[in-house]
N, C-alpha and C positions, 0 to 999 in steps of 0.2 A: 278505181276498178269497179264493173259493175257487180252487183251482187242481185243474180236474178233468181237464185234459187229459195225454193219456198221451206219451210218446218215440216218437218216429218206429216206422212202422212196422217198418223193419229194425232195429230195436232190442225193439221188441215181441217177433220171436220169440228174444231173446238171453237165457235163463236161465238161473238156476243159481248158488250159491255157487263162487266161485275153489276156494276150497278143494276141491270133491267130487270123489271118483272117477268114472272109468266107472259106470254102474248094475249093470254085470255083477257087481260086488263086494259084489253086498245079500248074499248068503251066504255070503261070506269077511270081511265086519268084524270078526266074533265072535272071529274064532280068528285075527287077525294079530298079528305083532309089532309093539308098541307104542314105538319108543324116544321114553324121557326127556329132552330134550334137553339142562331144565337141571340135570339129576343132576351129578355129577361123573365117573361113570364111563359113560353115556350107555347105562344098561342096559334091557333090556326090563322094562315095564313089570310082568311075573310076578315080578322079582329084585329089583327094587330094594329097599332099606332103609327107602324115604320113606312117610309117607302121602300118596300125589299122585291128582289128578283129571287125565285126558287126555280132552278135548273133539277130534273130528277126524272128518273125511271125510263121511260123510253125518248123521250125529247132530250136527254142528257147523253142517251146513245148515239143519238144522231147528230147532236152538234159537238161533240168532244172532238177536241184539234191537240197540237202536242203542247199546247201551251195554255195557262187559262185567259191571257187574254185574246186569241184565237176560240178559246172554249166560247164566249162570254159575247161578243162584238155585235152579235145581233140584239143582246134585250136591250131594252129600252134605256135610253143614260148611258150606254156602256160601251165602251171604246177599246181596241188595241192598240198599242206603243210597238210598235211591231220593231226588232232591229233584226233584219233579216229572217229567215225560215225559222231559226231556233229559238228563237227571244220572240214574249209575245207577251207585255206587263199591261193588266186592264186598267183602264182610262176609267174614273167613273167623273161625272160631272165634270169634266174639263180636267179634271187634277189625276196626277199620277206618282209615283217615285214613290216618297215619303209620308204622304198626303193617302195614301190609299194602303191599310194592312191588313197582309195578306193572314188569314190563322188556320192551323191544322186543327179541327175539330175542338176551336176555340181557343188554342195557344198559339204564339207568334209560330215560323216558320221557323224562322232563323237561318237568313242565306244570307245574299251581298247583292241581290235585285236592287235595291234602292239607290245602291252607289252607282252604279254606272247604268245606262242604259242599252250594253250590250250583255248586261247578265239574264241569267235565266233564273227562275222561280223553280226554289228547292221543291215543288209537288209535282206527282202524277197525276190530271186531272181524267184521265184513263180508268184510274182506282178510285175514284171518289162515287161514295153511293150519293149526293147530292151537293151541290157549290150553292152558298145562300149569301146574298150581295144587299147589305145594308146601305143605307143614307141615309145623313138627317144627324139628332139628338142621340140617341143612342148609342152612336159609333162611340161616343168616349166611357163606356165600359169598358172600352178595349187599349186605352192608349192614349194620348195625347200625341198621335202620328196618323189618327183616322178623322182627319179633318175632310179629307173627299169621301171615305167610304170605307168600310169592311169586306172584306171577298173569305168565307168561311168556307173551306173544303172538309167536308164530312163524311171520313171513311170508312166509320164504323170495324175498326183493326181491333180495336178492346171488345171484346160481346157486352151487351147489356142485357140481353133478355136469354133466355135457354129456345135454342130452336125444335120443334117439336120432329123437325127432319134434318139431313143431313143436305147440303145442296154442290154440288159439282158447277161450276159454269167455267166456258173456255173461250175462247174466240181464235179464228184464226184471219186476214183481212189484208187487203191491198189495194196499193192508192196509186193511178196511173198519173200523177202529178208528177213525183220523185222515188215513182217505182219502190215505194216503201212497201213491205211487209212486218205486219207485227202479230205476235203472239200472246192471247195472257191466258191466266188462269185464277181461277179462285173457288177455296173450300171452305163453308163453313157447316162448322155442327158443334157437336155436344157429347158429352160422357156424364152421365148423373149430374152435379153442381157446376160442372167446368162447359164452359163454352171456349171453340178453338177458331182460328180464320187463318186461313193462310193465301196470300196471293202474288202474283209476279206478271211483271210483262216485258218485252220485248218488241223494240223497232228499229227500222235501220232501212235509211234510204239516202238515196243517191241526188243531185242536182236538179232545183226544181224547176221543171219548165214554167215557160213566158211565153205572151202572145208577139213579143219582140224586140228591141234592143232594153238591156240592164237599164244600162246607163243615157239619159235626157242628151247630155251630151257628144251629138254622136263623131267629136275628137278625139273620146278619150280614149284612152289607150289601152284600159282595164275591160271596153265596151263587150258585150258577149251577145248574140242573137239567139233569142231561145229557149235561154235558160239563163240562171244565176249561178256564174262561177261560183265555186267553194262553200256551197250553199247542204250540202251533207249533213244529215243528223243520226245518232246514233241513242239509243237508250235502255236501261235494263233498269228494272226493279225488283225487290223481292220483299215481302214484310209478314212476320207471324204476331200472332197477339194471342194469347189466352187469359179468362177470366173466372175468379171465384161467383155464383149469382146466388143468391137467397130471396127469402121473401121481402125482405129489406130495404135490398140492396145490392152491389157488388164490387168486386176489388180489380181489376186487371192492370194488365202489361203487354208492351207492344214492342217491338223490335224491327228496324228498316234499313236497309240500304236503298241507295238511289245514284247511276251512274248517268251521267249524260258527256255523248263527243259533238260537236259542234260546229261547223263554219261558218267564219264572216266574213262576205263578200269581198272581193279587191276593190279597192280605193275606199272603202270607208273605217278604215283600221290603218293609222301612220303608221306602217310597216314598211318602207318601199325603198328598197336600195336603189342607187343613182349610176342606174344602168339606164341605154340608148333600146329605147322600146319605138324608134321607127321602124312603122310597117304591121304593127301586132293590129290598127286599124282595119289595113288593108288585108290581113290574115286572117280575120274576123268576116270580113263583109267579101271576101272572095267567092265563097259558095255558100249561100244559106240552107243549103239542101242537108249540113253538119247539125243544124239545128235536131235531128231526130239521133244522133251519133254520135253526139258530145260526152255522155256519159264515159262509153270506152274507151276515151283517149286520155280521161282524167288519170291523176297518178290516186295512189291510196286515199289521199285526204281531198278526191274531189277539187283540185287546183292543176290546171294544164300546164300554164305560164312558167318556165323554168328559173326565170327571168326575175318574178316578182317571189315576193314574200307570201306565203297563205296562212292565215292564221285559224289556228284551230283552238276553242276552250273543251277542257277534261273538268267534268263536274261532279264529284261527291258527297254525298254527306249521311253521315249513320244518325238512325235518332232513335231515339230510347221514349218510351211514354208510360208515362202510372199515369191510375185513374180511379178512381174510388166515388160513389152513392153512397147514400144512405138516406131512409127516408121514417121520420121520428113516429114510432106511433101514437103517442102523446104531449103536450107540453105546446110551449109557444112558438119552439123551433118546428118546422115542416119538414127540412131536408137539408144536408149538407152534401158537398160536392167538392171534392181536389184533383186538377188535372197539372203532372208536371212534363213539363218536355223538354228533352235533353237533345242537343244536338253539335254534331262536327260537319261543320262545313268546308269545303274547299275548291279552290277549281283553279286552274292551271291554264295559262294563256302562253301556245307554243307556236313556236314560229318555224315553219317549214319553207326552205327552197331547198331546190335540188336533190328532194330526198333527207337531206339533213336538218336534224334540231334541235332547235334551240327556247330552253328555258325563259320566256319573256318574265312574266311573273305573276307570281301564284298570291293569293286571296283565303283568308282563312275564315272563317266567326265561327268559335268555338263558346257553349253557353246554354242556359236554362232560363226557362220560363214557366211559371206557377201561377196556377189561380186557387181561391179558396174562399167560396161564397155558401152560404146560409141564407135560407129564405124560409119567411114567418106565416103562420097561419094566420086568416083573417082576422083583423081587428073592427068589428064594423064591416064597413065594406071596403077597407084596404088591406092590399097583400104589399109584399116588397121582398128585394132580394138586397143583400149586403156582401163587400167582400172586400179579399187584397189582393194584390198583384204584386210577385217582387221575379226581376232578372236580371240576369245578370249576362254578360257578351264579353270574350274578347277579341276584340279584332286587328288582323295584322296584313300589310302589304309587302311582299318581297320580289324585289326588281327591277327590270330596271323603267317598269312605269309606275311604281310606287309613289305616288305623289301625295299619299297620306302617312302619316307617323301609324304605328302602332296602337291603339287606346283600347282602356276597358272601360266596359260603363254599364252602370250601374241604373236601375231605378227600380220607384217603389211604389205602389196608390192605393189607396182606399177609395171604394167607390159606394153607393146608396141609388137604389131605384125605388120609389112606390107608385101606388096605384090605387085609384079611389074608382069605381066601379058603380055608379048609376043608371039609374031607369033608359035615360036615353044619353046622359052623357059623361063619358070616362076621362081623367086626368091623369097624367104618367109624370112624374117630378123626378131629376137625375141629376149628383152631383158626383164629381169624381177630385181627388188631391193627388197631384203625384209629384214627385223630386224626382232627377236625373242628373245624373253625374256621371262628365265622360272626363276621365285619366288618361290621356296620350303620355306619350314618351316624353320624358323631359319633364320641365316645369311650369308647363300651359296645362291648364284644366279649366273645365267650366261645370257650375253647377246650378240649374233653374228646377226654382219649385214654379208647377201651373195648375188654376183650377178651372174646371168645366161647370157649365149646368146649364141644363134642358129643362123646359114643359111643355108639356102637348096634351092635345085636346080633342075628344073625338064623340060628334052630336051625330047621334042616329036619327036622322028625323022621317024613317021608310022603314019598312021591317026590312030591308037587305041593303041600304043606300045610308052614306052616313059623310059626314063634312069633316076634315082634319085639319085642324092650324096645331105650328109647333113653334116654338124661338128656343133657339141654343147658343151659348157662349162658349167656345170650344179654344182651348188654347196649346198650342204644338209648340215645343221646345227646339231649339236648333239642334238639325243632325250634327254625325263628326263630320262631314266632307263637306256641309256649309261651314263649319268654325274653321276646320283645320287644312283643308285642300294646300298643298306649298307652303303650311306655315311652319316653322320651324320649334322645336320642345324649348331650346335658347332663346328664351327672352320674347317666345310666342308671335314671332315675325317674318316675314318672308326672306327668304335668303338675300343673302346682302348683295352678292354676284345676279344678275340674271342668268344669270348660265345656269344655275344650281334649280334653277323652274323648272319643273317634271313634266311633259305634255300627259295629259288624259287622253289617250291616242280613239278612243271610242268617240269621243268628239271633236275632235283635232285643236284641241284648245288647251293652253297654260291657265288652267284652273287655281282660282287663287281664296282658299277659304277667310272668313270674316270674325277674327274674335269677339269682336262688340256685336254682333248682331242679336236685337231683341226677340224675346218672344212674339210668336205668331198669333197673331188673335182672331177668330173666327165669328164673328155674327150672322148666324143665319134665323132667316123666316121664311117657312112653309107652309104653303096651303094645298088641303089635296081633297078630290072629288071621287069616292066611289059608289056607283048605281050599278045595280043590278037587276033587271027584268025579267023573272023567267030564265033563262039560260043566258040572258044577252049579259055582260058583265062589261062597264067599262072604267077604266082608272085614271084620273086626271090629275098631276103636280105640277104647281108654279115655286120656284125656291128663287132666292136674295140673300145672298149669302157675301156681305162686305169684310173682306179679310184685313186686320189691321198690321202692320211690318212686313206682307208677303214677302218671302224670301224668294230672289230668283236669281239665277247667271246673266250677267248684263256683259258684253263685249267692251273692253275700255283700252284701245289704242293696240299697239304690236310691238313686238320686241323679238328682233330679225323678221325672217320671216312667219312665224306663229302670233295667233292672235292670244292676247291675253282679253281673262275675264274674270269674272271678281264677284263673288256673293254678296247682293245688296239687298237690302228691303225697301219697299215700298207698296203702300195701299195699294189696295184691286179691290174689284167687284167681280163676282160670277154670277151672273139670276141666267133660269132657264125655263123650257118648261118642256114636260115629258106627260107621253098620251098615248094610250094602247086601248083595242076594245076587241072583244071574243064575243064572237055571235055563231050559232048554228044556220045553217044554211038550210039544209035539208035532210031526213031521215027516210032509207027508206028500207026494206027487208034483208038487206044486204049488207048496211053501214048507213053511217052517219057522213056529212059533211061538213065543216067546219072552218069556219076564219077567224084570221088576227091580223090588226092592224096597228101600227106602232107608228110614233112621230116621237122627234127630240131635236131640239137648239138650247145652245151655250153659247152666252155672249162673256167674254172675258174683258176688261178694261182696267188701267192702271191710273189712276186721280192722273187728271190732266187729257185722259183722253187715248194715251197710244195703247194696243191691243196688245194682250197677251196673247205669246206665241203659243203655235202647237194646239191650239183649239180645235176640238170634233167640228165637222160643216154640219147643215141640217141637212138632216135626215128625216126620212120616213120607209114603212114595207107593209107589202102585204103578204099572207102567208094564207094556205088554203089546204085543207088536209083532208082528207076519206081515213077512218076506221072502221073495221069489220072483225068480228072473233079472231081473225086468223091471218090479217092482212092490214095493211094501212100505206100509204101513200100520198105525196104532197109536191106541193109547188113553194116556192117565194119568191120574193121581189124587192131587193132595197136598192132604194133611190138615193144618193147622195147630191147632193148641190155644190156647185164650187165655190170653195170657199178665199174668198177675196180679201176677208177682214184679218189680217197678219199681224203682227209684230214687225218691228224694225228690220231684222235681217231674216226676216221670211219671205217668199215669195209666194203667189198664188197657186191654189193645188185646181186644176180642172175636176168635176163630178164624174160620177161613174152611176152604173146600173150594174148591179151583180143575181144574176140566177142563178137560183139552187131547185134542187131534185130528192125528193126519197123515195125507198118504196122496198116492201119487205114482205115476206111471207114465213108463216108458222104450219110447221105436222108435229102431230103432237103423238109423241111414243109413249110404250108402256112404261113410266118410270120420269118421264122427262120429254122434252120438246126440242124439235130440230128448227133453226132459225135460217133464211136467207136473206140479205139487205144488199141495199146499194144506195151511196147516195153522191149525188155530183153536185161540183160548187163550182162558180163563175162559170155557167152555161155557153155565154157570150163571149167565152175567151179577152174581156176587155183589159187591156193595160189601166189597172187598176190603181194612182197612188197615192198611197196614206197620209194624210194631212197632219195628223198626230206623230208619227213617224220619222227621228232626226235621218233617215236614210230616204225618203219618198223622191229625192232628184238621183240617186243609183241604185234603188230596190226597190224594184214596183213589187205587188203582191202576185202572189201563184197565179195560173192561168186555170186554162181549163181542169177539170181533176173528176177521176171519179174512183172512188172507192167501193172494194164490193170484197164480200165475207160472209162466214158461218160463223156460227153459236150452238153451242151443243146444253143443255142445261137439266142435270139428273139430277134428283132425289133420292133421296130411300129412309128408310123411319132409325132414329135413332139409336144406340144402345142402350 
């Protein structure tokens, strides 16, 4: 059913991402300080040792998608795992799933994104005041799971500092892709010691158009001209946080819910009863002119086909958050810091024909996550930060595509960073310990202790230009749905019957987990180049990164007609190299002009030679941008290459060229400032599909799209 109606009028003029600045900042974004937040010494982004992406302030306005690896797909390294419209897990360096953790302002998430790849990532990246994407040595303060990368969503819901005003901002905004509308809002201020926030948002749209058929195959039966069947997204959020602040320090608390509804397209979800779909072709391709009329014939959940199965996920999860500073004013301690996060995850996979439905099965991770680090005043000329990590998870599948037991798990680390600090050149030393222990159902468990350690190196030899080499030993413990996928709590074995194999119906595959598989072992070497001239800045990484036992899904024969596969390890290599340069163009009384120019390849390879599947093609874009007080507008340009070099049951993806658009304007009232934006993506309407993407031969990427909105953003002085 379509849904064309807008939010109330007072809500219509409310726009604007939470996140933006004042507009008066379009010619100060260039030249501020950036802190890291989850570096370990919390440095400006010009010093740090890391390869990091910082998304913020109004460049966060404009690329925010509903997902973050939609948020994220243009910096540099960084990719989407796209499984239709609503799923969208960012890719960093080739790697993704497991390999890449995701943290709410520094603690895990805690959803079920990693288990399959048609889940969705428990955040709003709508709400986040900045998303900061590590690589390298340092990701293993986080984990012994951040072997590709860290993706930190930073949404400032606990206050930290007292604001000296009160601030209102709203948005109200629509997207002529999937005729989405969405709504948010956010307040924060203060009462004497207490700092408060509260924000929410709201979207909801219908079936996303295409530049032409779904499906490559144009036999199939599920084919759609257009648009992507069952492709509907629905979402709400609401979260409040209040905090004690002193001169100190401060204490807070945070509270969220997060609902997401969802579709995934026909034919890539084994849902499909063994009904005669002759002619649904020729019903499809009889008038193309339905291509602008598809919406209203859909039933509620966006699925026409009476015939087939549509499957919709319902997605929840409440989470709770403490938070506590404190910063010593004397002695050898500097500061202490604990953040706990508490969360209920769940989502619900329903299977709708004719109106009617039915329970597939539902996914739970219920659990907490703690950090609790200290960091010491200089000794000489090193600082350092120390801490633990302890979590705990339990997680359960119920139904009837349940193909994992039940487990809780457990783990714990201790981690150590320092830092020697010289004339022109700084050393960063890191090591981390951690045990994991996962408890399934039954009498199978496993328990691995791993240790990491990093050093890295960084010689200033320019006053702005400076050389980084880094080497890291990073080691990942096996998930549960690499040990346990089909395995049975009896005697830790696959069922005795093939019959009793559970398909993973997200990949159409009898998934079969690996008790003996070893720990994951990570060698990586970095080298990175950054210069800076005058305003000209440009950044240059080569990485080598040999993984020893890769874990991956190998295909090993059939059993009827379903393909069975099996968690194996095996060596790989990833080396890549990643290049970006920001140069001013021109300045004149009016604004500034400005570019950016970005390149990246990922070569993946398994000892012996065959390529790792699902790898990003090269890449490169240009981007081109005017700011002025009151206004700002841009162009870009990414180029993708086709990429030829596959894996075994890959095929090749052709390249694409996608255009985008922005362009915005600011009146600035008494009290606060009225905002107007617009911004369009895939200009060229190209049939776009994703290489990285287990759907890119039945779901290409949206087509043409432009979204256009208000921001309303008031002040007033505090009580």
């Amino acid at each position: 059913m379509k849904k064309r109606t807008l939010a109330p009028v007072l809500l219509s003029l409310l726009s604007g991402p939470i996140l933006a600045q004042p507009h008066s900042t379009h010619l100060e974004h260039h030249i501020e300080e950036i802190i890291v937040t989850a570096t370990p010494f919390r440095d400006e982004i010009a010093e740090t040792m890391l390869p990091v992406n910082v998304v913020t302030g109004e460049e966060l306005r404009r690329k925010v998608g509903h997902s973050l690896g939609e948020t994220l797909k243009n910096e540099t390294g960084i990719h989407s795992a796209s499984f239709g419209t609503g799923v969208g897990q960012p890719v960093i360096r080739g790697q993704s799933g497991n390999r890449v953790q995701v943290l709410q302002s520094g603690v895990e998430v805690t959803d079920a994104a990693a288990i399959s790849p048609d889940h969705a990532n428990g955040v709003e990246p709508l709400l986040a005041d900045r998303i900061e994407v590590l690589r390298g040595p340092s990701t293993l303060l986080y984990g012994n799971g951040a072997i590709g990368g860290v993706v930190n969503v930073v949404d400032r819901r606990i206050p930290q500092t007292l604001k000296s005003e009160h601030r209102f901002i709203g948005e109200q905004a629509y997207d002529s892709v999937s005729d989405e509308n969405r709504t948010l809002i956010r307040f924060d201020g203060a009462a004497g010691s207490l700092g408060f926030h509260l924000d929410g948002v709201t979207r909801s749209g219908n079936n996303v158009d295409i530049p032409g058929f779904a499906n490559l195959d144009p036999a199939a039966g599920d084919n759609t001209f257009g648009f992507i069947e069952n492709s509907f997204s629905e979402s709400e959020s609401l979260h409040f946080g209040t905090s004690f602040i002193g001169e100190q320090g401060f204490m807070g608390f945070s509270v969220g819910r997060i609902t997401s509804q969802y579709g995934l397209p026909p034919g890539v979800h084994s849902h499909h009863h063994e009904e005669d779909h002759e002619g649904d072709e020729d019903e499809h391709h009889e008038d193309e002119t339905h291509e602008s009329e598809h919406h209203d014939d859909d039933d509620e959940e966006g699925h026409s086909d009476a015939g087939d199965v549509a499957i919709r996920l319902d997605l929840e999860q409440i989470r709770y958050d403490l938070k506590a500073h404190y910063d010593f004013r004397s002695g050898f301690l500097q500061t202490f810091e604990a953040h706990l996060g508490f969360a209920d995850y769940e989502h619900t996979e329903i299977e709708i024909q004719e109106r009617e439905r039915e329970i597939g099965t539902t996914y739970t991770n219920r659990g907490f996550d703690s950090r609790f680090t200290v960091s010491h005043r200089p000794v000489g000329n090193w600082t350092g930060i120390a801490g633990i990590q302890v979590s705990r998870t339990e997680f359960a599948a119920v139904g009837e595509e349940a193909y994992i037991d039940p487990a809780d798990i457990d783990a714990g680390a201790i981690f150590l960073v320092e830092r020697l600090d010289g004339d022109r050149l700084d050393w960063e030393l890191g090591a981390r310990m951690e045990r994991q222990q996962i408890d399934p159902a039954g009498d199978c468990s496993s328990s691995e202790s791993t240790m990491s350690l990093s050093a890295s190196a960084r010689y200033v030899f320019l006053e702005s230009s400076s050389l980084l080499a880094a080497v890291s030993r990073s080691e990942r413990a096996p998930t549960v749905e690499e040990l346990y996928s089909n395995i049975t709590g009896a005697g830790c074995t696959r069922p005795a019957d093939d019959g009793g194999l559970v398909l993973h119906a997200a990949t159409d595959l009898l998934e079969l987990g690996n008790p003996e598989l070893d720990v994951e072992t990570a060698n990586n070497i970095e080298l990175g180049l950054r210069h800076e001239i005058g305003a000209v800045s440009g950044r240059f990484s080569a990485f080598y990164n040999a993984i020893d036992s890769y874990i991956y899904l190998e295909e090993s024969g059939a059993i009827g007609e379903q393909v069975l596969a099996v968690y194996r390890s095996r060596d790989a290599t990833f080396r890549g190299i990643e290049l970006s340069l920001e140069a001013p163009l021109a300045t004149t009384n009016s604004g500034a002009f400005d570019a950016r120019f970005f390149s990246d390849v990922v070569r993946a390879e398994f000892d012996g030679g065959a390529n790792v599947p699902r790898i990003p093609p090269v890449r490169f874009g240009v981007e081109l941008e005017f700011t002025s007080p009151n206004a700002s507008a841009g162009l870009s340009f990414v180029r993708a290459l086709d990429q030829n070099r596959v894996g075994s049951e890959e095929t090749s993806t052709p390249g694409y060229a996608r255009v985008g658009a922005h362009a915005d304007y600011t009146w600035q009232l008494t009290g606060g400032e009225l905002m107007v934006f617009v911004r369009a993506d895939n200009l060229l309407d190209e049939d776009i599909r994703n290489h990285v993407s287990l759907l890119k031969e039945a779901v290409p990427e949206p087509g043409r799209s432009v979204r256009v909105g208000l921001r309303l953003t008031l002040d007033q002085a505090t009580f």
